[in-house]
PALUM-278098 format. One line per field, with one value per residue (C-alpha): z, y, x; residue number from 1. Coordinates in Angstrom, 3 decimals. Example, Ala and Ser with C-alpha at 12.3 -4.5 7.8 and 13.67 -1.06 7.14 Angstrom:
<nodes>
c3 = 7.800;7.140
c2 = -4.500;-1.060
c1 = 12.300;13.670
num = 1;2
</nodes>
This chain:
<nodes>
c3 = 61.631;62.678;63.514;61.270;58.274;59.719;59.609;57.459;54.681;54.967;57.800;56.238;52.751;54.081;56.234;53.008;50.517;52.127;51.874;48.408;48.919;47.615;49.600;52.616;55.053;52.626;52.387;56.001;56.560;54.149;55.659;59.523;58.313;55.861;55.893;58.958;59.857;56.836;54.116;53.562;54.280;57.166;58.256;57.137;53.682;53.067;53.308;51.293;48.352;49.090;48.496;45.354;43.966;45.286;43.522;40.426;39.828;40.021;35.981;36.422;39.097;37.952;35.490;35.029;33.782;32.893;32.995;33.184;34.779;35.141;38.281;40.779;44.774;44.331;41.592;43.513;46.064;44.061;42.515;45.470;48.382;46.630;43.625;45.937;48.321;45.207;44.084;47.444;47.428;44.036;42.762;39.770;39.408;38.337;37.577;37.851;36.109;36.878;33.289;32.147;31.585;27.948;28.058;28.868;25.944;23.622;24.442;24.090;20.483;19.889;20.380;18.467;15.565;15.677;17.700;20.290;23.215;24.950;28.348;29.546;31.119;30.955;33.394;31.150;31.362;30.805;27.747;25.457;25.550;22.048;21.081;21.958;21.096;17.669;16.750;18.551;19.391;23.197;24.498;25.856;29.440;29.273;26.569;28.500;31.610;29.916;28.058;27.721;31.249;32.836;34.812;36.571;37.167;41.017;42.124;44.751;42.010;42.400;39.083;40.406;43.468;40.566;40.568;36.795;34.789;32.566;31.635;30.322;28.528;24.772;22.915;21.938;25.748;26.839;29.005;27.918;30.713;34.748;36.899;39.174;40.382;40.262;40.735;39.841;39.229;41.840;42.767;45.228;48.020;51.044;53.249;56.187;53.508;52.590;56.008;57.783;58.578;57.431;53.846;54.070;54.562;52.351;49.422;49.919;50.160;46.985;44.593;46.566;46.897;49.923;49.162;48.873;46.819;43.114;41.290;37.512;35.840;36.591;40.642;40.192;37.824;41.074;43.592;41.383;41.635;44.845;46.205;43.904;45.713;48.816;51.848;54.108;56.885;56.003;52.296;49.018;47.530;44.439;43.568;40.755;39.754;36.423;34.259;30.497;28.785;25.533;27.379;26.747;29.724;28.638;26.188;29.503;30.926;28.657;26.950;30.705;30.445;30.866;27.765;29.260;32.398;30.022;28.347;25.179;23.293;24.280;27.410;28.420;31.180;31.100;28.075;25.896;22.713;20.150;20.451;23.496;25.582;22.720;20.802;18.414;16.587;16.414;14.188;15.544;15.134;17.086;14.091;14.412;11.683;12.509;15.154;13.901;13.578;10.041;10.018;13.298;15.760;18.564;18.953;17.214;18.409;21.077;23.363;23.306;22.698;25.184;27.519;26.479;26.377;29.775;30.660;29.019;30.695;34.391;33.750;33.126;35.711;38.497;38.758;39.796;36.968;37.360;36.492;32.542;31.818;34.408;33.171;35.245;37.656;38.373;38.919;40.931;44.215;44.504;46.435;48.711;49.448;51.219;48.425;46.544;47.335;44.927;41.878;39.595;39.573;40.926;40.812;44.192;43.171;45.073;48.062;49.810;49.111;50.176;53.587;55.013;58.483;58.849;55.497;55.093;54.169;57.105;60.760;63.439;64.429;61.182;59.587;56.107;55.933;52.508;50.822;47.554;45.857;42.511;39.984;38.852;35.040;32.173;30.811;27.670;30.120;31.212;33.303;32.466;30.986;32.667;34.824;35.224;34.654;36.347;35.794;35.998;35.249;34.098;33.676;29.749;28.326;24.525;22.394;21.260;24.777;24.719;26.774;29.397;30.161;30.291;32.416;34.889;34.479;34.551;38.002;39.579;38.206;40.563;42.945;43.369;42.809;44.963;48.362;50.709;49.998;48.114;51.312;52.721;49.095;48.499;52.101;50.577;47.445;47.786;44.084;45.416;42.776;45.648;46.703;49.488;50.231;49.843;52.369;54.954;58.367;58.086;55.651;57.689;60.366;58.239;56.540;58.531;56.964;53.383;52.971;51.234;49.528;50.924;50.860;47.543;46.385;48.612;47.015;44.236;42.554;41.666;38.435;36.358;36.528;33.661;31.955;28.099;26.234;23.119;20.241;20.694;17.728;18.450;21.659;21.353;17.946;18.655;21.846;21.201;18.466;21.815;23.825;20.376;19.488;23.045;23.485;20.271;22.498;25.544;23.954;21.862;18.552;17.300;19.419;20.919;17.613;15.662;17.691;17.706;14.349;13.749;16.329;14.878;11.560;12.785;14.481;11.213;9.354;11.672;11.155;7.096;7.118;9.852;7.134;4.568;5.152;6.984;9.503;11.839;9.479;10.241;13.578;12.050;11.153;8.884;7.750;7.085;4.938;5.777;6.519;8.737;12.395;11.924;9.927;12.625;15.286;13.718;13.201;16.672;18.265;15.563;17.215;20.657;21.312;22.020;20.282;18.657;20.569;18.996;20.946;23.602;23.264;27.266;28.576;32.127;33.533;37.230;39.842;42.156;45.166;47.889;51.214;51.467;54.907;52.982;50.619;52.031;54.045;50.718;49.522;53.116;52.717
c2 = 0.955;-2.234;-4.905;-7.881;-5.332;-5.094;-8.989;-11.255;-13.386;-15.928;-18.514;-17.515;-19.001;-21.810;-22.759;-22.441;-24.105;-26.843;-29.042;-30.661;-30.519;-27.194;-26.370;-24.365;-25.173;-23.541;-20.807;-20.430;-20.512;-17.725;-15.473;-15.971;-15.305;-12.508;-10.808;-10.988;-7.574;-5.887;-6.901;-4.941;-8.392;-10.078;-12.878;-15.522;-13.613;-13.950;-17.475;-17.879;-16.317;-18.111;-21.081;-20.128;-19.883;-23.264;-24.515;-22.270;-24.017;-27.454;-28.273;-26.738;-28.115;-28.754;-26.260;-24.583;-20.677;-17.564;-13.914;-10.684;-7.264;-4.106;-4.393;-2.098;-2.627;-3.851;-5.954;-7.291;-8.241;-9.910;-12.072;-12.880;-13.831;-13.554;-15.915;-18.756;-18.581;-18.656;-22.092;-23.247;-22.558;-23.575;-26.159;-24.068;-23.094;-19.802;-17.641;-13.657;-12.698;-8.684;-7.271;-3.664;-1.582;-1.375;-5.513;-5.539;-3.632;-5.490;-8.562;-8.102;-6.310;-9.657;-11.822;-9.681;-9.547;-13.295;-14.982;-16.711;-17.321;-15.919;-15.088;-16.361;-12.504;-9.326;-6.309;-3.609;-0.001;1.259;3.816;1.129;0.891;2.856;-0.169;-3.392;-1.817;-1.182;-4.395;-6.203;-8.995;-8.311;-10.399;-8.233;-8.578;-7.836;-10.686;-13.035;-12.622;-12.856;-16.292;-18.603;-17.082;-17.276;-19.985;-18.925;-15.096;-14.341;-12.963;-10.942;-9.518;-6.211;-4.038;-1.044;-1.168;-0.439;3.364;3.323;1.396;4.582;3.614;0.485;0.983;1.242;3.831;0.051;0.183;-2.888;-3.521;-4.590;-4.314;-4.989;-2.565;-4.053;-1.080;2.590;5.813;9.372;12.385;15.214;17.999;17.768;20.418;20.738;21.956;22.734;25.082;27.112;27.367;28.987;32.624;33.993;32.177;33.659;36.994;36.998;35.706;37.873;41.144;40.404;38.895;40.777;37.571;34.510;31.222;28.362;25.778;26.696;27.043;27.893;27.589;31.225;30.426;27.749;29.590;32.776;29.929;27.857;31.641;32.601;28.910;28.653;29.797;30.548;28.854;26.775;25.068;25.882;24.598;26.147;24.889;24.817;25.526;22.737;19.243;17.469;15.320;16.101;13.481;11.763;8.485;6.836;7.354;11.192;10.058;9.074;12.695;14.305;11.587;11.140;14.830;17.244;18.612;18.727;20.467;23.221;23.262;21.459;19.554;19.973;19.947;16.369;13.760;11.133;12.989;15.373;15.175;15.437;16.531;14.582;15.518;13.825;16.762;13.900;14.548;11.821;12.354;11.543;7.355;7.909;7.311;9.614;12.318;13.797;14.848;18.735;21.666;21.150;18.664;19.910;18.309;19.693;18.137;21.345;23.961;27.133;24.802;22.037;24.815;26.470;23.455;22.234;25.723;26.176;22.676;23.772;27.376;25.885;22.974;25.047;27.942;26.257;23.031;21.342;21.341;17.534;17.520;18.269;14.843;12.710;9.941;9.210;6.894;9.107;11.912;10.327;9.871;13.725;15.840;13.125;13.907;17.621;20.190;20.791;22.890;21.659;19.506;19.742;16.421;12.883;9.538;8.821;5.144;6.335;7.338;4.748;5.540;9.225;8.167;6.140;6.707;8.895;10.988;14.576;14.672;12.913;13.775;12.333;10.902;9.646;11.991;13.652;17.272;17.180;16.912;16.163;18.917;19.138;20.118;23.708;24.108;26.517;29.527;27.235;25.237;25.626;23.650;20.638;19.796;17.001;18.340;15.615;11.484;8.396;5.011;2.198;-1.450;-3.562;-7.651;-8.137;-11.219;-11.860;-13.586;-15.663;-17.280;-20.582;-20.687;-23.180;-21.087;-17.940;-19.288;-20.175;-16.748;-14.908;-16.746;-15.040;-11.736;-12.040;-13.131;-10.714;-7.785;-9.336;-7.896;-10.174;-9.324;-5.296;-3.755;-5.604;-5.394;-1.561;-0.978;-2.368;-0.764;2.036;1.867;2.086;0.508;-0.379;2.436;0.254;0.165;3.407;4.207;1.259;2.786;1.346;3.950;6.781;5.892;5.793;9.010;11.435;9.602;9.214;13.482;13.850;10.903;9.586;12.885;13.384;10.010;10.819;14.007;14.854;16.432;13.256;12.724;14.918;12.726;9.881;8.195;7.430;7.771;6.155;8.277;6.922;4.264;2.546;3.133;1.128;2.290;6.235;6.659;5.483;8.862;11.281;11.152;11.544;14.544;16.140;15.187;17.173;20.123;19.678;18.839;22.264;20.797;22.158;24.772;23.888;24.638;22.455;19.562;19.483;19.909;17.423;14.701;15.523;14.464;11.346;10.602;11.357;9.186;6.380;6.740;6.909;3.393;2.324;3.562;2.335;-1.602;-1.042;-3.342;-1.198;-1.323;1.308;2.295;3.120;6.394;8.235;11.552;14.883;17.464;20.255;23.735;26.188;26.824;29.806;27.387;24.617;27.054;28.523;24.691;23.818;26.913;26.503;23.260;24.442;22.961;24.486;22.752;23.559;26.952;30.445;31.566;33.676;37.128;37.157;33.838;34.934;34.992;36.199;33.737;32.241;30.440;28.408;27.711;23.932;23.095;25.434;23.183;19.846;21.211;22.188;18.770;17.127;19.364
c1 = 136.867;135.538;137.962;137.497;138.115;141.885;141.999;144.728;142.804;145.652;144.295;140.735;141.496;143.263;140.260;137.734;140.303;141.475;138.284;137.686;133.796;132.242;128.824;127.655;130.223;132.388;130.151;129.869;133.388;133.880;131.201;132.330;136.353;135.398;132.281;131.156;128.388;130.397;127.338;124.087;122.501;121.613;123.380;120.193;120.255;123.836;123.498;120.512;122.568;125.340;122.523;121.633;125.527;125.970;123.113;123.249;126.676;126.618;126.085;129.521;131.402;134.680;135.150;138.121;137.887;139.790;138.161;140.590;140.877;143.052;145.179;143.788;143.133;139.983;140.692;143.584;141.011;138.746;141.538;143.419;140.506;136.912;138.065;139.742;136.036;134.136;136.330;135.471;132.055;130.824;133.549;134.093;137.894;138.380;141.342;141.391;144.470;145.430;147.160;147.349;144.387;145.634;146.313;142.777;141.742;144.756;143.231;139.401;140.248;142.330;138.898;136.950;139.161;139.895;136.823;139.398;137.997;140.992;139.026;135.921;134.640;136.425;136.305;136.478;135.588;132.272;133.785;133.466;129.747;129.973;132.139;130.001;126.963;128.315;130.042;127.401;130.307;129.216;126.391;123.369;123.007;119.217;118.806;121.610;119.417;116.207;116.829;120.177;121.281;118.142;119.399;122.518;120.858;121.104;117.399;118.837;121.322;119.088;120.122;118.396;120.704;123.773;124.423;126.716;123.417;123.107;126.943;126.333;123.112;123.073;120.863;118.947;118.184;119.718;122.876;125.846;127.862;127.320;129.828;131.812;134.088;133.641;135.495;135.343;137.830;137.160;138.806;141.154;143.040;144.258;141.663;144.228;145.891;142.090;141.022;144.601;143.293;146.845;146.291;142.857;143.742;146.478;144.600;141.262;144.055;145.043;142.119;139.511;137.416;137.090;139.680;137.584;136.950;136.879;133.737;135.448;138.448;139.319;139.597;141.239;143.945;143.984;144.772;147.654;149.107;148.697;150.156;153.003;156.095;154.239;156.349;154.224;156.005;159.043;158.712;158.146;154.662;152.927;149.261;148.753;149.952;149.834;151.649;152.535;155.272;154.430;152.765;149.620;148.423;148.036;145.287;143.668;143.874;141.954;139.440;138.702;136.344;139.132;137.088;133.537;134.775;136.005;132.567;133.002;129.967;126.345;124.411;122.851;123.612;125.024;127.036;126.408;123.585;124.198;127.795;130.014;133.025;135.229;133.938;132.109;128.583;126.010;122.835;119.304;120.083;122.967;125.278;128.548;128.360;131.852;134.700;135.984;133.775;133.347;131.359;129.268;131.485;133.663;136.838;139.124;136.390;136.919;135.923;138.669;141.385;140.967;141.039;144.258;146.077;144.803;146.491;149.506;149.886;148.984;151.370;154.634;153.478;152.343;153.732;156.537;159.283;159.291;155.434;156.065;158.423;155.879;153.194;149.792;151.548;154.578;152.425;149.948;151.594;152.984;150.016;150.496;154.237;152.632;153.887;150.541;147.591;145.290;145.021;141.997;140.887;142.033;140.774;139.327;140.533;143.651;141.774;143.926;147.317;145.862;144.967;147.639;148.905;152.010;151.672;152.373;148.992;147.191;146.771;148.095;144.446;143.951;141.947;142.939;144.555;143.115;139.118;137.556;134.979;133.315;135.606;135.590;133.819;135.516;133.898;132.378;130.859;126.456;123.985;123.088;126.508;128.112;131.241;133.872;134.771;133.733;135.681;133.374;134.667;132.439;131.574;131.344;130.429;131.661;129.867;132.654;132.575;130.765;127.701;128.594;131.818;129.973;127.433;130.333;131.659;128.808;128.240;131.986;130.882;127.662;129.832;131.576;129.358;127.096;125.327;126.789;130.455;129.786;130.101;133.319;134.954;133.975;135.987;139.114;138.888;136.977;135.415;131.522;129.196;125.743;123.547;122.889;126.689;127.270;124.481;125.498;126.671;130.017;130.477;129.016;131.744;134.361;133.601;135.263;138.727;138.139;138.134;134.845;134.130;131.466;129.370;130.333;128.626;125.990;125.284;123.165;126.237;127.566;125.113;127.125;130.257;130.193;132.403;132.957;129.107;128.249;128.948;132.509;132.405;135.203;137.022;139.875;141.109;140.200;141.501;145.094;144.986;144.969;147.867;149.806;148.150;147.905;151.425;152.947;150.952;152.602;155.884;155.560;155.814;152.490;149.824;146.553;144.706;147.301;146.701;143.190;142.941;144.871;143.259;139.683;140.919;142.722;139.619;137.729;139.998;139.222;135.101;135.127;137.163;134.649;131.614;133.236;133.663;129.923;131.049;128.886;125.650;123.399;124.505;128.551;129.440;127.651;129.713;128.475;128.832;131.359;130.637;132.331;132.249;129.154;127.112;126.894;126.849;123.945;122.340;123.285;121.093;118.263;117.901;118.129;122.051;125.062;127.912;129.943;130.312;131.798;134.669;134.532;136.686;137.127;138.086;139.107;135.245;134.713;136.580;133.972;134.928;132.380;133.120;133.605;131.814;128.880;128.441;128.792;125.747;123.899;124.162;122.797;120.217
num = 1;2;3;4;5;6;7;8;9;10;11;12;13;14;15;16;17;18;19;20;21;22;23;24;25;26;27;28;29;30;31;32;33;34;35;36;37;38;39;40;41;42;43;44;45;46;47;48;49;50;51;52;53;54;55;56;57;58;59;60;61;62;63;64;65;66;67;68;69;70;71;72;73;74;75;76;77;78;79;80;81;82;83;84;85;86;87;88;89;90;91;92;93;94;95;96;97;98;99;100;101;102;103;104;105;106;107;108;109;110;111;112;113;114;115;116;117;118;119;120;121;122;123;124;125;126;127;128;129;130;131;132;133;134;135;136;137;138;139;140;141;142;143;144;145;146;147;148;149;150;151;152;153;154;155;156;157;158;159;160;161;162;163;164;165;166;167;168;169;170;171;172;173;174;175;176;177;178;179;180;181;182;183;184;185;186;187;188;189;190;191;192;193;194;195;196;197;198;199;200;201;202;203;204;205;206;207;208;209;210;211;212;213;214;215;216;217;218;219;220;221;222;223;224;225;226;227;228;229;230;231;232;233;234;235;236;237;238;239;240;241;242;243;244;245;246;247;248;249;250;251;252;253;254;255;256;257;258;259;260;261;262;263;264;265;266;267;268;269;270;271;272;273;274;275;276;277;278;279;280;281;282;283;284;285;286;287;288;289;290;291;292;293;294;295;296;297;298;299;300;301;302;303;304;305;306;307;308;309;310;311;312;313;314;315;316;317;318;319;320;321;322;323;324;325;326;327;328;329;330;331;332;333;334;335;336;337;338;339;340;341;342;343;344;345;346;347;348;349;350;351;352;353;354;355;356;357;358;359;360;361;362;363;364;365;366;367;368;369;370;371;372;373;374;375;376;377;378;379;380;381;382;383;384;385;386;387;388;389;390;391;392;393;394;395;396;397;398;399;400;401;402;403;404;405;406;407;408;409;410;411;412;413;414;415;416;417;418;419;420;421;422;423;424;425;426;427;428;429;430;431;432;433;434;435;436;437;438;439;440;441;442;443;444;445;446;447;448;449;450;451;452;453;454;455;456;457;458;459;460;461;462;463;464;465;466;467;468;469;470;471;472;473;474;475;476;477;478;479;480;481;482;483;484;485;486;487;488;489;490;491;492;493;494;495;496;497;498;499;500;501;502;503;504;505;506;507;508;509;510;511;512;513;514;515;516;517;518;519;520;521;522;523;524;525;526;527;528;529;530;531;532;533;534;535;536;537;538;539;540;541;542;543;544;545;546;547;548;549;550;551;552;553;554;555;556;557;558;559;560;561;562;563;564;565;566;567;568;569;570;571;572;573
</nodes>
C-alpha cells in the first residue's frame, strides 16, 4: 500500500489547525499531509473543490455545529481528522460526536417527536427511508438541492457516482438521504480450509459432491457438518458461527435479510414488491396492508420459519457452545481467532480487524487465509429475489434544523463524501460508497489483501444486496419488536412458528395505531382483510408474485457448491 496511507494525522492536523485564517493554505496543507495521489481527482481538481467549500461557506464562518453518527472506523475517521481540516478550511466549527447506532436512532426519534433541534445532520442508516418518507419530518434532498440549498450544493458532488441512490429514494422519487458509508453481509470461509486436497477428498467421499463455496442453504448445512469436530492443525474446528442471546443486536441479525436469503417475500430489487424481506405487504400506493399471512404478508409464513429454525438447528449443532449466550459484538471477532470454517454472512465493515498482521487468519505476507462469496439462498428463495443486506449510512437533514445550520451541515456532509478525500477515507474504513473509488487503482493493488472484497463490489452480483426498503413504516418503533421475538426462539421459550406469529402481530399492532391517528395520511398503513395462507397464495400467483409462499414438504433441496476462483472469473468476465 502506498506510503502516505501508513502516515500519523497528528503533525498533519496540527499544521492545518493551528492558523486562525480558514482558506486555501489550509486547504493545501490538508491535501499535501492527507490526500496526497489517494483521490480520484487530480491534484488541480482537488483544489478547485476545495475552492468552492471555502467559498460556499463564508455566510457561515464562525458557526458552531453538531451532526451525529454510529461509531465505526470510518466514522471515527471522519470525526477525528476530516472534521478538524474541514474547521480549518471553511471557518465553520463542527463537532462529529460517535454514539450508539441505537443513540443515533434514540435521538433522531427524540427530534421528531419533540422538534428539538438536537443535531444539526445525522448519519443514519438507509433502513429508515420507509420512515422519513412517511413522516415527511426529513427534508428532501432533491428539493433541498433544487431550491433553499441551491447555494451550498457542491457541482462536482456527482450523485450518479453514489452506488446506494436506490436506498435512499422514496417511492415519491426523491432522495432523502446521501450515503456516506457502505457495507454488505457476505459469506465468509476459509479458503485455505476448501482448497486442502485432504479436506477435498474427504468431503467429496462422503457427500458425493466438490467443497466449494455454497450456493444454497443445503451446502452450507453439509459443510457446518463435515467441519465441526474435524481437527485442523492440531485443533478441533467448527463449521458455523453465530450469536443467539436475548440482545438487541439480534433484531439486527435477522431484519438485516437473514429472511430474504431464505426466500421470504416476493421477487424485486432493491426489495421485494409487493411483499419485503420483513415479510410486510404494501398495496399498489405503497401503503402497508399487513405483516402475517393473513392479511397477505409474510412475516409468520413457510418462508420465515424455516429461516429461523434453520438458525436455530445450525446454532446449537455447529457452533461453538459459547456462540448461543454471545451478542453481535462478542461474536464478531471469533472466525478471526482460526477455529471457524465458514460463517454465512459478515459485515465486510470488519474487513479490518480481519486483516491485521499476525492473525490466525492472515499469512505471513499479508494476504488473507480467508475470502468473501455471495451468500448461499434457501429453498424458498428464486431469481430476481434480492440475496443478502447492505448497511449504508446516510447524511439526513431534519426539517426541524434551521436553514442556516443545515446549510453549514449539509456543507461537512459534502465534505466528507466528497471526491477529493472518498478514496483516502474508503482505505481507512473500507465502507466504499464512489464507483469511481471503488474502481481507482489503489484499490486494484490492494485487492489481493482485503479477501474478495473488492471483486465482490466490482461484480455484478452485488445488486442483489440492499438494505432496509420502504414498506417498513416506521423503522424505529418496528424493529425494536424483533430481537424479542427471535430471542424467545433461540432461548426455547416458544418454536419458530410461535415467534413469528407472534412478531407479525406485534408488528401489526404497531401499523393499526399508525392508521389510526393518520399521522401518515395516505401513505400510513392501510390494513387488509384476513384470509388464510391458500387465499393470498392464490392472489399472490393470480398477480404473477410469489409471496406469501406454500410450504415446501422437502426442505433439504440438492447441495450445490462452485468453485471460488470459477467464479471470481465469471464475474470479470
Amino acid at each position: 500500500m502506498r506510503k502516505h496511507l501508513l502516515t500519523t494525522t497528528a503533525a498533519m492536523l496540527l499544521a492545518y489547525t493551528g492558523s486562525a485564517f480558514a482558506g486555501m493554505d489550509e486547504a493545501k496543507q490538508f491535501l499535501d499531509a492527507e490526500i496526497g495521489d489517494m483521490s480520484t481527482l487530480s491534484r488541480a481538481d482537488q483544489e478547485k473543490e476545495m475552492q468552492w467549500f471555502i467559498d460556499a461557506a463564508k455566510p457561515f464562518a464562525g458557526m458552531d455545529i453538531k451532526v451525529a453518527s454510529e461509531t465505526l472506523t470510518t466514522h471515527e475517521y471522519e470525526s477525528k481528522t476530516l472534521a478538524a481540516a474541514f474547521t480549518a478550511i471553511t471557518g465553520i466549527k463542527v463537532t462529529h460526536d460517535l454514539i450508539g447506532e441505537g443513540d443515533v436512532v434514540e435521538k433522531l426519534q427524540t427530534q421528531m417527536q419533540t422538534g428539538e433541534n438536537i443535531y444539526d445532520a445525522y448519519v443514519n442508516d438507509s433502513d429508515l427511508i420507509g420512515t422519513h418518507w412517511r413522516y415527511q419530518q426529513a427534508r428532501s434532498l432533491t428539493k433541498w438541492m433544487a431550491n433553499e440549498g441551491k447555494d451550498v450544493t457542491n457541482p462536482m458532488l456527482d450523485l450518479d457516482d453514489f452506488i446506494g441512490l436506490k436506498f435512499t429514494t422514496a417511492p415519491d422519487g426523491d432522495l432523502y438521504q446521501l450515503p456516506d458509508q457502505q457495507f454488505a453481509n457476505l459469506y465468509w470461509f476459509r479458503y485455505d480450509w476448501f482448497s486442502d486436497e485432504k479436506n477435498k477428498a474427504d468431503f467429496k467421499a462422503k457427500y458425493g459432491y466438490d467443497l466449494g463455496v455454497p450456493v444454497n442453504w443445503s451446502a452450507y448445512e453439509d459443510i457446518a457438518e463435515f467441519f465441526t469436530g474435524r481437527e485442523i492443525d492440531g485443533k478441533k474446528v467448527y463449521g458455523h458461527m453465530d450469536y443467539g442471546k436475548k440482545d438487541p443486536s439480534l433484531g439486527w441479525r435477522f431484519t438485516d435479510a437473514w429472511l430474504s436469503m431464505a426466500g421470504n417475500g416476493d421477487k424485486g430489487l432493491p426489495n421485494g414488491l409487493p411483499v419485503d424481506e420483513w415479510g410486510i405487504k404494501v398495496d399498489e400506493n405503497s401503503r402497508p396492508v399487513g405483516s402475517c399471512v393473513a392479511r397477505g404478508g409474510d412475516t409468520n409464513g413457510p418462508a420465515s420459519v424455516y429461516a429461523i429454525q434453520k438458525y436455530l438447528d445450525w446454532i446449537k449443532a455447529y457452533a461453538p457452545a459459547a456462540a448461543e449466550g454471545m451478542t453481535f459484538s462478542e461474536s464478531g471477532p471469533v472466525p478471526a481467532q482460526g477455529e471457524i470454517a465458514q460463517q454465512m454472512f459478515m459485515y465486510t465493515a470488519f474487513t479490518a480487524d480481519m486483516v491485521k498482521d499476525g492473525l490466525p487468519v492472515v499469512n505471513a505476507d499479508g494476504t488473507p487465509k480467508w475470502r468473501f462469496a455471495p451468500s448461499p439462498h434457501g429453498v424458498y428463495w428464486k431469481d430476481g429475489m434480492k440475496l443478502g443486506y447492505q448497511d449504508v449510512g446516510s447524511w439526513t437533514l431534519m426539517k426541524s434544523t434551521p436553514d442556516d445550520r443545515a446549510k453549514a451541515a449539509w456543507l461537512y456532509a459534502q465534505f466528507v463524501t466528497s471526491k477529493t478525500v472518498d478514496v483516502k477515507k474508503s482505505h481507512v474504513g473500507l465502507t466504499l460508497t464512489r464507483e469511481s473509488t471503488i474502481q481507482d487503482k489503489s484499490f486494484t493493488e490492494r485487492a489481493p489483501k482485503l479477501g474478495g472484497l473488492i471483486e465482490f463490489y466490482r461484480s455484478p452480483a452485488r445488486v442483489q444486496w440492499s438494505p432496509t426498503g420502504t414498506n417498513v413504516p416506521d423503522y424505529p418503533k418496528l424493529a425494536q419488536l424483533w430481537w424479542q421475538a427471535i430471542g424467545d426462539a433461540s432461548s426455547g421459550a416458544k418454536t419458530a412458528q410461535e415467534a413469528m406469529d407472534s412478531l407479525c402481530a406485534e408488528q401489526e399492532k404497531v401499523m393499526a395505531r399508525i392508521e389510526r391517528s393518520g399521522i401518515q395520511g395516505d401513505i400510513g398503513p392501510k390494513l387488509a382483510e384476513e384470509h388464510d395462507l391458500a387465499y393470498w397464495n392464490a392472489d399472490a400467483v393470480a398477480k404473477g408474485n410469489l409471496a406469501p409462499q406454500l410450504k415446501i414438504e422437502n426442505e433439504k433441496e440438492k447441495p450445490m457448491t462452485v468453485n471460488y476462483d470459477e467464479l471470481v472469473k465469471s464475474w470479470q468476465k
